[in-house]
N, C-alpha and C positions, 0 to 999 in steps of 0.2 A: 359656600354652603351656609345657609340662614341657621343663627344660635335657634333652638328651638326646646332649651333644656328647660324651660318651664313650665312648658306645654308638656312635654316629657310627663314631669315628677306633679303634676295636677291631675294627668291619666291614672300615673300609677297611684294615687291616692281614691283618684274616683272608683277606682276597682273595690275599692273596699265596703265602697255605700250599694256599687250599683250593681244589674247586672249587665259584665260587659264594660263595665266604667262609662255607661252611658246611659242617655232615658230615651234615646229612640235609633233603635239598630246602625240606619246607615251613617250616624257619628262616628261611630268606633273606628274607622276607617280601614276595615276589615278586607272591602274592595280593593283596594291600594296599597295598603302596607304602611307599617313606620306607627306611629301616633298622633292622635288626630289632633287638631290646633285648638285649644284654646283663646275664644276670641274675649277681648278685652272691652271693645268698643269699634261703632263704624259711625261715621258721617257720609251723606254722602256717596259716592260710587262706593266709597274704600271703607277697608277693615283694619282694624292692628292687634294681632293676637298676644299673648300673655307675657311674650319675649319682647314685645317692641315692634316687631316684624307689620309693614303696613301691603297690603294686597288690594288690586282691584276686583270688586266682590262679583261676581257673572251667578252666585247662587242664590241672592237676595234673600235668604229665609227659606229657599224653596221655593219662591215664587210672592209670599206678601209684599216686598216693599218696591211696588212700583214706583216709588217717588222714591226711593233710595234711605241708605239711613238718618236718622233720627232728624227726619224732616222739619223744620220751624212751627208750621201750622199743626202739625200732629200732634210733637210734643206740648205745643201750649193748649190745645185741646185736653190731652191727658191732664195734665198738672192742675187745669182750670176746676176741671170734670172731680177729679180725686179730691181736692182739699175741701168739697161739697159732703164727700165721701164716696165710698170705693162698691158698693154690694146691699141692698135693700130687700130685694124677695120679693119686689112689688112693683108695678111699672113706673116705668118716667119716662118724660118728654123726649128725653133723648131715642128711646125706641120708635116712637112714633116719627122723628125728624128722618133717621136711616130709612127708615122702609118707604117714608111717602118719598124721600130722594131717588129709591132703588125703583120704585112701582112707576115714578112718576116720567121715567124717564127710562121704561124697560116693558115692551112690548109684546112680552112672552107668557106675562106670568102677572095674575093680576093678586094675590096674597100670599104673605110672606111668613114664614114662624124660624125665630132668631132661635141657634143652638148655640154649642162650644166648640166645635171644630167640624172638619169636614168628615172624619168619620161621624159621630153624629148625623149627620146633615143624612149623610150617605145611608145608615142604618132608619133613620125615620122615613125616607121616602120609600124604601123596600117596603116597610109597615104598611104605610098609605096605601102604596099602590095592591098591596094582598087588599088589607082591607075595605078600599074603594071596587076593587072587582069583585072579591068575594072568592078568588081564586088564588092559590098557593105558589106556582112554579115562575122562577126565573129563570132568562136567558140572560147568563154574560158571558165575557171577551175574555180569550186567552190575551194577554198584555195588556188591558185594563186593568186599574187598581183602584178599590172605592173603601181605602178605609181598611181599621180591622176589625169590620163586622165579620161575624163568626158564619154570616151564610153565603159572606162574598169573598171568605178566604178559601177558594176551591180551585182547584187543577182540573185539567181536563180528564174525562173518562174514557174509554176506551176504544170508543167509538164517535163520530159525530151528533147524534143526536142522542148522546147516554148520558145519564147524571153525570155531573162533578165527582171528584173525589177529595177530602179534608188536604189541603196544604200547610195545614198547622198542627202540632200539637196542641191537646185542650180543644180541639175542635169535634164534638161527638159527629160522626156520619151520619148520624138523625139528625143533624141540626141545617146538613146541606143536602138533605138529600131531594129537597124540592128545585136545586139550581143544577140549571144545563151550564157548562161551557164551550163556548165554540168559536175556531179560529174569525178573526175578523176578515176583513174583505172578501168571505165567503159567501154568498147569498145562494148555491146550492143549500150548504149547511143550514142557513137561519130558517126556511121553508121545509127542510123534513123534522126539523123540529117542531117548527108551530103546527106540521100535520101529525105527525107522532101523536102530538103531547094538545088539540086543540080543545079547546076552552077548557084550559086549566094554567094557560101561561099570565102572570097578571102584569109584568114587566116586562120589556126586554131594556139592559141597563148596560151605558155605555159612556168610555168620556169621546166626546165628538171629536175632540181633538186627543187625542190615545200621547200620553205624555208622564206616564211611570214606567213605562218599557219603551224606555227610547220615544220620539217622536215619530210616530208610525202615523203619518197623517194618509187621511179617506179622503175619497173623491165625497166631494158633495152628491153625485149621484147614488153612493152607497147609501150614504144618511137618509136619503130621499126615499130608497127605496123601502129600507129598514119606517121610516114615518107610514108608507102606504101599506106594508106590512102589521104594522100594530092598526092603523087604520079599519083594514081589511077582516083583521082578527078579535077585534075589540079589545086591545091587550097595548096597557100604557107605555109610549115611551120617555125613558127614563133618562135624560142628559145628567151626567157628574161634570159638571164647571167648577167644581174645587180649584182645578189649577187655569183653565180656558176664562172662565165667567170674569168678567170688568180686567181680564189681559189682554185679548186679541181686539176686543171691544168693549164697548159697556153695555151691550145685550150680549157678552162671548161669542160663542160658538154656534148660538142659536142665529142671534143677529147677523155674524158672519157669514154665515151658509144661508141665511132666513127660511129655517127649517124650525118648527114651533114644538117643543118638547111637550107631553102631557105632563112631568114632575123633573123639574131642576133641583140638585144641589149647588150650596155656592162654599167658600172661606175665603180663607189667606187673605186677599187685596178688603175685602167689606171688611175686615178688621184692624187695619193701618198695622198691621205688626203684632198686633194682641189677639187673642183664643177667640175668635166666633165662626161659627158656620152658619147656615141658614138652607130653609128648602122653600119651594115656592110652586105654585100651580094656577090655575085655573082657582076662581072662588069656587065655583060647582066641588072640584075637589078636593080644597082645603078645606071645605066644612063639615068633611070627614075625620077633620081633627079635632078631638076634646081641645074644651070644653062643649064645641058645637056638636059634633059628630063622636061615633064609638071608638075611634082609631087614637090612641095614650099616647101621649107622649106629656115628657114637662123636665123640667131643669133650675134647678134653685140660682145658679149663676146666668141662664140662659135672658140675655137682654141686657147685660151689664151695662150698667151704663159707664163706667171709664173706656169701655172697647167698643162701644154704640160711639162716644164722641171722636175714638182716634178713628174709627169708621166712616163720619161724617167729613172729619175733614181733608180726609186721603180721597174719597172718593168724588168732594168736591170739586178738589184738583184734575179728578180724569174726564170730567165734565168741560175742561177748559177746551176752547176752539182749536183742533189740529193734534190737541193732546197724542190719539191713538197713530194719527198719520205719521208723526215726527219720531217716536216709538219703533213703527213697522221700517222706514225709512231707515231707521239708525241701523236697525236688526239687518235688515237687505243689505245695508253698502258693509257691512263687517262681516258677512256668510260671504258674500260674493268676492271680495280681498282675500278670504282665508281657503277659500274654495278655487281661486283661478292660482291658488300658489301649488296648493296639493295639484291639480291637474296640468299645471309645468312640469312637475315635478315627478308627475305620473306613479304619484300616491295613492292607495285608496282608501280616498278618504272624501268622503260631502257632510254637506251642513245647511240638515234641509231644517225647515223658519216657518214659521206661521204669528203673525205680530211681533210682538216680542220675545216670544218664545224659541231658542233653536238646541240643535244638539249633533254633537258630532259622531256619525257615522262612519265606523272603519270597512265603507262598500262605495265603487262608485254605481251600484245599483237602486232605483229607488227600493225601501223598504216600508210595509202596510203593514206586516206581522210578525208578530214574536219570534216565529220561524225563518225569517230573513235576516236575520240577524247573523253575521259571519262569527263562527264558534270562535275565531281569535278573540275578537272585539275585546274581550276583558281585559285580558295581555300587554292588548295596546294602550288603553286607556288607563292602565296602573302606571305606565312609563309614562305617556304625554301628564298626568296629573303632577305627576314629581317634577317634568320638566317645568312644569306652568308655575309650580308653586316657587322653584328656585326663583323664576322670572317675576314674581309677585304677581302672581294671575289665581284667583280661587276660584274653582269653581266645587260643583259638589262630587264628596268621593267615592263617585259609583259612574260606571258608564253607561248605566242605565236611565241616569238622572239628566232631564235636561238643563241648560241653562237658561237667567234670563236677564235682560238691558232693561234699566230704570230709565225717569226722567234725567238722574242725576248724575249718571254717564255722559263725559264733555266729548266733546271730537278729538281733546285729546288722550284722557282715558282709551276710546276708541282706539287711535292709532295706536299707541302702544301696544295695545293689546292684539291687533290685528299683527304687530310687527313678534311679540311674544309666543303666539300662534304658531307661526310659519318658523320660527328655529325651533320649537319643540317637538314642530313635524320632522324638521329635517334633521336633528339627532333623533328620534324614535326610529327614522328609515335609512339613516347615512350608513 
């Protein structure tokens, strides 16, 4: 058993500041059990939390450090960027470098406006796209997540084509009562709502690659059709690439399916590790945004430039020749090793991948929706997390969270972990 008494008496201190002893829920390790690890420092694939304790990291931040931690080129960027100074209120070159890199080499989306995270990102493109149509109502995914905007924290209503209802407290039911939710890989549902509810829907908003409730990955033909739907409708579609955009590729999910969104959000990876979001569109309707256009948005840290340069140079890296292939490649031979052990083993268990993206499913059925999801799953994935972590394997402590494999993941990282895997499965089912 790993000393973990630091991590311990740092929790029970944080309780005092915080609420929960944490500043964003799924830390707390509420999912799982025990107290969650304070981490010290990571290089690299790995981490070493407060005890000493070193782990190979499969949760990267959530998904920011595609190059793994405290990269060479990132950190000299920061250090370089900061001792100029840290925050102006005013632009600099550095914003211009990120965006003509992103624009110039991303064929979705021809302007760019830098925020502070992905919620952000997520909350302004909702605006835009009301405000570019002229029209109030959203369509989103039950198992999508965009953020804690207050019009996208909604559960489904009681019917298929019925308003939402608040999933939050502090969320007024006036404030969602313009958004529909409705199950995903449904396209009965998406069509009696756009007739229900026609010209009055000005989004329908989705992550193309569904990756806060599990990885519930779509047929490219659903996205397609859902494209010729808003097409049809006059009614924008909205990609959330928070976690997809510059991970499965460097145009994401759009690039990957080459399916052309009306309004993207982006974070995580465009900010090397540091706080930025970004949303992106068509010029036609970014100049819907002040100061061009009537649609407000603005942000006193928004364009930082310390988080503009670890931005440039993390994403200079995914630019490299074969970057994404070597990535996809790693992800595939580590799902397919830990996948052919459960089905010896006549486990059920798969570990369905998209890039670098994967997550482990206690079904050997494919799963598309929140509703597929086998009611154990939680159960299991509180025990397989304990066994990983004995094993120095982290990943993040929710089984609804996927994981993900950096640049900085060696083949032996890999193997270990592939080999950590497979006896975690088989004390969870011995």
């Amino acid at each position: 058993m790993m000393n973990k008494e630091k991590s311990k008496a740092l929790f029970e201190q944080a309780k005092k500041y915080f609420p929960g002893g944490v500043n964003s829920p799924v830390r707390a390790f509420k999912s799982v059990g025990g107290s969650p690890l304070f981490i010290k420092k990571g290089k690299g694939a790995k981490i070493t939390d407060a005890d000493g304790n070193e782990y190979i990291d499969f949760c990267c931040s959530f998904g920011p450090l595609i190059l793994g931690h405290a990269h060479e080129k990132v950190l000299s960027a920061v250090t370089e960027t900061a001792a100029d100074g840290t925050s102006f209120g005013a632009p600099t070159e550095k914003e211009n470098e990120l965006a003509d890199l992103i624009l110039s080499n991303h064929n979705y989306i021809e302007r760019i406006r830098f925020v502070n995270s992905g919620t952000e990102a997520a909350m302004s493109a909702i605006r835009l796209a009301r405000g570019y149509t002229g029209r109030n109502k959203i369509i989103k995914f039950e198992g999508c997540y965009h953020g804690h905007v207050d019009s996208l924290l909604v559960k489904a209503g009681s019917g298929l084509a019925t308003l939402g209802t608040s999933s939050s407290a502090g969320v007024p039911e006036g404030t969602i009562q313009d958004t529909i939710v409705l199950p995903l890989n449904n396209k009965d549902a998406v069509e009696e709502a756009v007739t229900k509810y026609k010209g009055e829907i000005a989004a329908i908003a989705l992550e193309p690659i569904p990756a806060n409730n599990g990885l519930l990955l779509q047929e490219k033909e659903y996205l397609q059709f859902l494209r010729d739907v808003c097409d049809r409708e006059g009614i924008l579609l909205f990609f959330d690439e928070v976690i997809s955009g510059f991970r499965v590729g460097f145009e994401g999910a759009a690039g990957y399916y080459d399916i052309k969104p009306d309004v993207a959000a982006y974070g995580k990876i465009i900010g090397g590790g540091l706080p930025v979001g970004a949303y992106g569109a068509s010029a036609e309707v970014m100049n819907t945004v002040a100061p061009e256009g009537p649609v407000y948005q603005a942000g006193t840290l928004s364009g930082n430039p310390v988080a503009m340069a670890a931005g440039i140079a993390q994403i200079s890296e995914c630019l490299k020749p074969g970057f994404y292939d070597e990535l996809e490649m790693k992800t595939e031979i580590f799902c397919r090793e830990v996948q052919r052990h459960a089905e010896e083993k006549g486990y059920p268990v798969s570990l369905p991948h998209k890039g670098s993206i994967f997550w482990t499913a206690f079904s050997s059925d494919k799963i598309q929706s929140a509703a597929d999801i086998p009611q154990n799953s939680g159960e299991l994935f509180k025990k397989m997390h304990a066994e990983l972590l004995e094993r120095g394997i982290y990943i993040g402590p929710s089984g609804f969270e996927v994981g993900f494999i950096s640049e900085a993941h060696t083949d032996d990282n890999m193997n270990e972990a592939v080999e950590c895997f497979k006896e975690s499965l088989d004390a969870i089912f011995k």
